[in-house]
C-alpha positions in Angstrom: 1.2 10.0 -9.2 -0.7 12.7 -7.4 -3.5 9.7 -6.6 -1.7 7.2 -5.4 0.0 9.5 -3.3 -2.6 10.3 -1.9 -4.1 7.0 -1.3 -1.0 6.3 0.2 -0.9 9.3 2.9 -4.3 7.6 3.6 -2.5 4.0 4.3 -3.9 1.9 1.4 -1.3 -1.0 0.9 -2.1 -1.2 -2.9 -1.0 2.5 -3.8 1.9 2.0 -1.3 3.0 -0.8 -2.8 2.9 0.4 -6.7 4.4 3.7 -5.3 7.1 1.7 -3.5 8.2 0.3 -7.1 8.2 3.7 -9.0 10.1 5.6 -6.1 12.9 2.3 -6.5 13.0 2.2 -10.2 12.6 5.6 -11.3 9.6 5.5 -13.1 7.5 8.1 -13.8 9.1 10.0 -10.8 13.1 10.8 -8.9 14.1 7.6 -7.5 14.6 7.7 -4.0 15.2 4.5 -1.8 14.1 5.5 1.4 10.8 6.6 0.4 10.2 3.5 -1.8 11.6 1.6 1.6 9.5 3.3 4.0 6.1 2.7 1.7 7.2 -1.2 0.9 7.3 -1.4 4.6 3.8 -0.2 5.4 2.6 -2.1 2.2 4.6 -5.6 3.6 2.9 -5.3 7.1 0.1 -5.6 5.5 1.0 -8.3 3.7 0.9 -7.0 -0.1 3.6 -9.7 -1.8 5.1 -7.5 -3.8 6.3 -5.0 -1.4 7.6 -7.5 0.6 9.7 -8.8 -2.6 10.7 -5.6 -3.1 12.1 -4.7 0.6 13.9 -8.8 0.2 15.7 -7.3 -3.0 16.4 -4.5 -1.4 18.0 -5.7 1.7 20.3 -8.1 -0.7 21.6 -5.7 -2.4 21.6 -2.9 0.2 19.7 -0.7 -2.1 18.9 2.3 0.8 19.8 0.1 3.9 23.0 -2.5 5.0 23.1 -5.9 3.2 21.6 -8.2 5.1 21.1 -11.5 3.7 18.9 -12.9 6.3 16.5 -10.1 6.8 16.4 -10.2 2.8 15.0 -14.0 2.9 12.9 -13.9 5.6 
C-alpha cells in the first residue's frame, strides 16, 4: 500500500487507479469514498478504464457523491 501510494502522490494513473478500488472496497486498507473518488478521478482523466467504471458505479449509486444517473453513463 505504502508503493502505490506513493506512485500515486507522484500522479501515475495505474497506482491511482488500483488504489481507487481498495480505498472503495475495503481491501487491504479503511474504506473511504472520497479518497477512492478523488484518485478514480485523476486515474479517469487519464483515461485508465477502470477508474472511470468505478467513478460510473459510483455516481449510480451515490457511493461518496449525489446520484446522478447521467454523469454515471457518460
Amino acid at each position: 500500500i505504502s508503493s502505490l501510494e506513493g506512485l500515486a502522490q507522484n500522479e501515475h494513473p495505474g497506482a491511482e487507479e488500483l488504489l481507487g478500488v481498495m480505498y472503495r472496497l475495503g481491501q487491504g486498507i479503511k474504506q473511504d469514498n472520497k479518497k477512492a473518488f478523488d484518485l478514480f478521478m485523476r486515474a479517469a482523466e487519464a483515461n485508465q478504464p477502470l477508474a472511470q467504471h468505478h467513478l460510473g458505479v459510483m455516481y449510480f449509486l451515490g457511493e461518496g457523491v449525489q446520484p446522478d444517473s447521467v454523469t454515471a453513463l457518460m
